[in-house]
C-alpha positions in Angstrom: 88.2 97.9 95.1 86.4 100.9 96.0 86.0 103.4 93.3 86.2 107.0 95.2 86.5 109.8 93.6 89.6 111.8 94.7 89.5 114.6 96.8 90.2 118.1 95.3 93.1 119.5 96.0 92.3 122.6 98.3 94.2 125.4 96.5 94.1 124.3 93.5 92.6 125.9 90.5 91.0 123.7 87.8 91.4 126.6 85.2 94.6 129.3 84.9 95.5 131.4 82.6 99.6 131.6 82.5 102.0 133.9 81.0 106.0 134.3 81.6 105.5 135.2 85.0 103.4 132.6 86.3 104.6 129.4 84.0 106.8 127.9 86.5 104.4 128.2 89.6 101.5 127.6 87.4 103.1 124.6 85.3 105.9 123.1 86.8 105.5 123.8 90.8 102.0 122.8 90.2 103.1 119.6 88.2 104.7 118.3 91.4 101.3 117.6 92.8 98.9 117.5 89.9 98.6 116.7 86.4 98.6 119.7 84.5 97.3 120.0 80.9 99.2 122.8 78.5 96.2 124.1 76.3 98.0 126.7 73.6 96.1 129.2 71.3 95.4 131.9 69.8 92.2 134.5 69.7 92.0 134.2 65.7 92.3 130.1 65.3 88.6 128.7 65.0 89.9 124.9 66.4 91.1 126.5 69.7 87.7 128.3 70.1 86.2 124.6 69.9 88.7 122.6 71.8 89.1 124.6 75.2 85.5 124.1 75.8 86.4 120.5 75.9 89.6 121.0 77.7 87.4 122.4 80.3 84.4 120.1 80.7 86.9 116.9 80.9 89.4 118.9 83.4 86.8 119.9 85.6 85.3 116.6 86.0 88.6 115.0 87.2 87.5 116.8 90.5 91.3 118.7 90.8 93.5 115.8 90.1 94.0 117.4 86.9 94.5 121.0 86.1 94.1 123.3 83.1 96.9 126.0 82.0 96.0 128.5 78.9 98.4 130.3 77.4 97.9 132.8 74.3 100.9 132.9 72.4 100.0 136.2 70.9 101.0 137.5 74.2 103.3 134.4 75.1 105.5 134.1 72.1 108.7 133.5 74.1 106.8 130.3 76.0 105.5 128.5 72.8 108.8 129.0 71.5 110.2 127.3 74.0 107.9 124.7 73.7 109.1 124.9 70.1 104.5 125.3 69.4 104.5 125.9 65.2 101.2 125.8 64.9 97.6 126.1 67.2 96.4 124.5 69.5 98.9 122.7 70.7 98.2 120.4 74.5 101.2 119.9 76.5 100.6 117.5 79.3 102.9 118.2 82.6 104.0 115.8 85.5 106.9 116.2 87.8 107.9 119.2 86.4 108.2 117.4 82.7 106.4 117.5 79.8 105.0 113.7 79.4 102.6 114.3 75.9 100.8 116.4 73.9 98.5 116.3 70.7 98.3 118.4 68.5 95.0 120.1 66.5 91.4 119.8 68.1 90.3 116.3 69.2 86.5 115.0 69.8 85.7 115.3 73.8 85.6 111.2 73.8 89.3 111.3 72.5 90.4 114.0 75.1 88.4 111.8 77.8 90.6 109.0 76.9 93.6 110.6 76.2 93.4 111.9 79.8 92.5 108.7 81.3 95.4 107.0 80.2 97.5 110.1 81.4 96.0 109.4 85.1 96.5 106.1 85.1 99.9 105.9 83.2 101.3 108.7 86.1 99.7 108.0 88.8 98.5 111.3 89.3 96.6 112.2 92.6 97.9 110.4 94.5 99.9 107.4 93.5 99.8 104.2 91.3 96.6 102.9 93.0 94.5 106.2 93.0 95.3 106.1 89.5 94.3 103.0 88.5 91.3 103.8 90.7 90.3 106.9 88.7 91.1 105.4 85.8 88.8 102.3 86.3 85.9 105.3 87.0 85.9 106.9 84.0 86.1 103.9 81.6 82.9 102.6 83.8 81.6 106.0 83.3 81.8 106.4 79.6 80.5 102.7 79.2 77.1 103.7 80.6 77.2 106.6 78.7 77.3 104.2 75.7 80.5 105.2 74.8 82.0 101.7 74.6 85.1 102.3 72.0 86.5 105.1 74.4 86.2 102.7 77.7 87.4 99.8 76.0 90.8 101.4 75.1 90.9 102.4 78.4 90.0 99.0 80.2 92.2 97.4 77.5 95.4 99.7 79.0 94.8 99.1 82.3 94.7 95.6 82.0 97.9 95.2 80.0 99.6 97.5 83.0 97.6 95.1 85.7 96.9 92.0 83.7 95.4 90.4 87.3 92.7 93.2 87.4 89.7 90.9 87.4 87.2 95.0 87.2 89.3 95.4 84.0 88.9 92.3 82.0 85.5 92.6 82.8 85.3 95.7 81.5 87.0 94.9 78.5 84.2 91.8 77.8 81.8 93.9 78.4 82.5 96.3 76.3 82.9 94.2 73.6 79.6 93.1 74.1 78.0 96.2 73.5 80.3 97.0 70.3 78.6 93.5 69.4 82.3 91.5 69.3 80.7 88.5 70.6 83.3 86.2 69.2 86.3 87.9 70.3 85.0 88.3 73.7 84.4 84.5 74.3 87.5 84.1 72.9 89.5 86.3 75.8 87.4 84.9 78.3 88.6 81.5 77.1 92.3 82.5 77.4 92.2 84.4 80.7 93.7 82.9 83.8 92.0 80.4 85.7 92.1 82.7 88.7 90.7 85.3 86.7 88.0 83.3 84.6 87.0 81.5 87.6 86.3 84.8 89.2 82.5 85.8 90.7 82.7 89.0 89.1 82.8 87.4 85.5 79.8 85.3 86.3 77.3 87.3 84.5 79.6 88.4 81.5 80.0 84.4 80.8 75.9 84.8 81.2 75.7 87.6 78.9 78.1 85.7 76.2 76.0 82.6 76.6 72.9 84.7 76.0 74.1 86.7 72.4 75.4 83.2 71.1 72.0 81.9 71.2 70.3 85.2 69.9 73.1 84.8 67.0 71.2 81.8 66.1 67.6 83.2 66.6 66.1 81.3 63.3 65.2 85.2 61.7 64.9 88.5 61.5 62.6 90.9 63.8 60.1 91.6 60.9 59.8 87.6 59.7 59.2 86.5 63.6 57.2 89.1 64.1 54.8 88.0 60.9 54.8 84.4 61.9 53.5 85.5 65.6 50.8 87.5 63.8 49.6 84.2 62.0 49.7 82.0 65.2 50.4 83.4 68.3 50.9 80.4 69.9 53.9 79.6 67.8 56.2 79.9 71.1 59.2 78.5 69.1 58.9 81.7 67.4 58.2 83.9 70.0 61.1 82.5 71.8 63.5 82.8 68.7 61.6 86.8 68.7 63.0 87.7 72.1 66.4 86.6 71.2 66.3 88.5 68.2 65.1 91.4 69.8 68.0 90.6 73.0 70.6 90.9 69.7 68.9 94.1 68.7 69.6 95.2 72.0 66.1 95.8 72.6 65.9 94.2 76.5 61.9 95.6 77.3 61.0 93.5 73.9 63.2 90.7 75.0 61.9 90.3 78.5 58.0 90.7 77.6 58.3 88.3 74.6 59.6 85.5 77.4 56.8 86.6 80.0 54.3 86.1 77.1 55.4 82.6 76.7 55.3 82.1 80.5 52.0 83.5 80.5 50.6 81.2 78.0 52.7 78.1 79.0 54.6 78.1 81.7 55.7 74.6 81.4 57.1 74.8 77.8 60.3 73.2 77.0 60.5 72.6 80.4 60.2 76.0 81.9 62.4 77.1 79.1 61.0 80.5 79.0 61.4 80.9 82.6 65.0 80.1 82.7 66.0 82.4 79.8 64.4 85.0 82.1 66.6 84.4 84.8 69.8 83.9 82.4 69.1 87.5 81.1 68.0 88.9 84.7 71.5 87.8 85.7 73.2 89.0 82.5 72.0 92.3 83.0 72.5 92.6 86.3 69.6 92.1 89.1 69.6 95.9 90.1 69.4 96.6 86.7 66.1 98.5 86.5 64.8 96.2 83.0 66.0 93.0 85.6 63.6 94.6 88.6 60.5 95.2 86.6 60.9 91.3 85.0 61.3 90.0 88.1 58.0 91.1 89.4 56.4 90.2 86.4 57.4 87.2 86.8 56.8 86.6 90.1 53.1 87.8 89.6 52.8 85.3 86.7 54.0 82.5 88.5 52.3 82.8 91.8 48.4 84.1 90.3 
């Protein structure tokens, strides 16, 4: 699946403000084409000063498919009343002409991001089921290597419950619980997945990845103990080994990768290359255009063949 971007709309505005005049072409006309969010407020309410910042950074970087519409209700009384709006701000969300959700009060921009992402994928919006699933996909990819795993894995998590054979989003979904450290759990869904799903090429390096934190789970102690046993014999490769799982656990990859090129460089042959192979276990974990992966492998490589 190819994950494009969607085209902005060409007279579309990302940002309106809309009063009785304009609500129907600005809000529902528009709503025929495009998702349109409802942002209400008021010059005097501090919340709406901090959420329509937000609003606007998370609109604009659905590249049109979604558009903002402001309306004061100082000057719009007869609108929010309408929309039967007590109290400010109040987000409408618009599609086909209907209102389809709302929140009320100011939200964190990684709750707004995932509120919204949901929205495109639950309506299709921009262009149909598949483009929304598509963009949807995107952003939950996007905030994960942001580090914003809780926000994509909600996302990942509805996608796959709408698409439950999207292989991209169960993938997502482990490896996001990988980075929220939910080893257990993960293995466990991985486990119960479909055999056409678990079997699939994609998941290869998540199963890797699992493989990986179970044994740095059972690294035999902590960073500081390793470290001090390494300090009385550096030779102690047991330790060192048990040190870079440890540090794997810790999420510390550099620390991970140099401890098992250390071992390489002082035996290559131990436990049966055992260093080696951990190297290639996490190069393929990570991913091998993974910039940490790249670097290792030339390491390697220049250990191996001096």
């Amino acid at each position: 699946m190819n994950h494009v971007p969607l085209p902005t709309p060409a007279a579309a505005s990302a940002s309106v403000d809309v009063t009785l005049s304009n609500f129907k072409a600005e809000v529902l006309d528009a709503s025929r084409t495009q998702l349109v969010i409802v942002d209400f407020w008021a010059p005097w309410c501090g919340p709406c000063k901090q959420l329509m910042p937000l609003l606007e950074k998370v609109v604009s970087e659905t590249k049109g498919v979604v558009k903002l519409a402001k309306i004061d209700i100082d000057k719009n009384q007869q609108i929010a009343a309408q929309m039967q709006v007590q109290s400010v701000p109040a987000v409408f969300a618009f599609f086909k002409g209907q209102p389809v959700d709302g929140f009320m009060g100011a939200l964190p921009e990684s709750q707004i991001k995932q509120w919204l992402a949901q929205l495109i994928q639950t309506t299709g919006a921009g262009g149909g089921d598949s483009d929304g699933l598509d963009k949807a996909l995107l952003q939950a990819t996007t905030l994960l290597k942001e580090g914003d795993a809780e926000t994509a894995l909600s996302i990942y998590t509805d996608i796959f419950h709408e698409a439950p054979d999207q292989v991209e989003a169960l993938a997502g979904i482990l490896r996001c619980m990988l980075a929220l450290g939910q080893t257990e759990k993960a293995s466990m869904l991985l486990e119960s997945a479909a055999p056409a799903l678990a079997g699939h090429k994609i998941l290869a390096p998540i199963r890797t990845a699992l493989d990986l934190a179970m044994e740095a789970k059972k690294a035999a102690g902590s960073l500081q103990e390793l470290k001090a046993k390494l300090a009385q014999n550096a030779n102690d490769h047991q330790a060192r080994f048990d040190l870079a799982m440890a540090a794997y656990a810790a999420q510390d990859i550099p620390m991970a990768i140099n401890e098992l090129l250390e071992i390489v460089r002082r035996d290559r042959k131990w436990k049966d290359d055992g260093a080696k192979q951990q190297l290639v276990k996490l190069f393929e974990a990570l991913g091998f255009d993974h910039p940490a992966a790249v670097e290792g492998r030339k390491k390697l490589s220049a250990l191996l063949f001096s």
